[in-house]
C-alpha positions as CSV (number, residue, x, y, z in Angstrom):
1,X,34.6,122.5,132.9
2,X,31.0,124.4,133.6
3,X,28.5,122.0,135.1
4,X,25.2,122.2,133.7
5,X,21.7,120.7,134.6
6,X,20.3,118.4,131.7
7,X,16.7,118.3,131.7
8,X,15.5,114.5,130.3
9,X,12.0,113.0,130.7
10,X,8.9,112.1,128.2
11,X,9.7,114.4,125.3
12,X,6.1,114.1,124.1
13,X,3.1,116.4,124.1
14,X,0.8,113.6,125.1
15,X,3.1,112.8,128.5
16,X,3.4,116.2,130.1
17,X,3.7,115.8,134.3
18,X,4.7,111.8,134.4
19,X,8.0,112.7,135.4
20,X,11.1,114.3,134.6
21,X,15.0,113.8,135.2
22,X,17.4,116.4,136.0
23,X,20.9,115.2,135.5
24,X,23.7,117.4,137.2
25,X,27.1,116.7,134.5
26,X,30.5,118.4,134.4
27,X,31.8,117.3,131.4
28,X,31.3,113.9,130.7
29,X,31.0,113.1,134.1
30,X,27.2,112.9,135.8
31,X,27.7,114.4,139.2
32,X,24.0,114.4,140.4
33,X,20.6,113.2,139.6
34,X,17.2,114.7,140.7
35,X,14.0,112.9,139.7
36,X,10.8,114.8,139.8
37,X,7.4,113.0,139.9
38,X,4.2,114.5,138.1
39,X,0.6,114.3,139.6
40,X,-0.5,111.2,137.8
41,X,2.1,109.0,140.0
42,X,1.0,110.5,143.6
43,X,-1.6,108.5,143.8
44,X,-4.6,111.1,143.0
């Protein structure tokens, strides 16, 4: 099966750059995860 990255995170307008989940799935099967942390979280 093709692997494909699903992007997952705040889906509204209002929550842009909290932080977003990249999930790495062949199938049914979730091979890898990345998380990505927005600005509001890195302590500026």
């Amino acid at each position: 099966m093709t692997k494909f990255w699903i992007h997952m995170g705040p889906q509204h307008p209002v929550n842009h750059g909290l932080w977003t989940l990249k999930v790495l799935s062949d199938g049914e099967e979730i091979i890898d995860a990345e998380m990505l942390i927005g600005y509001i979280y890195r302590g500026r």
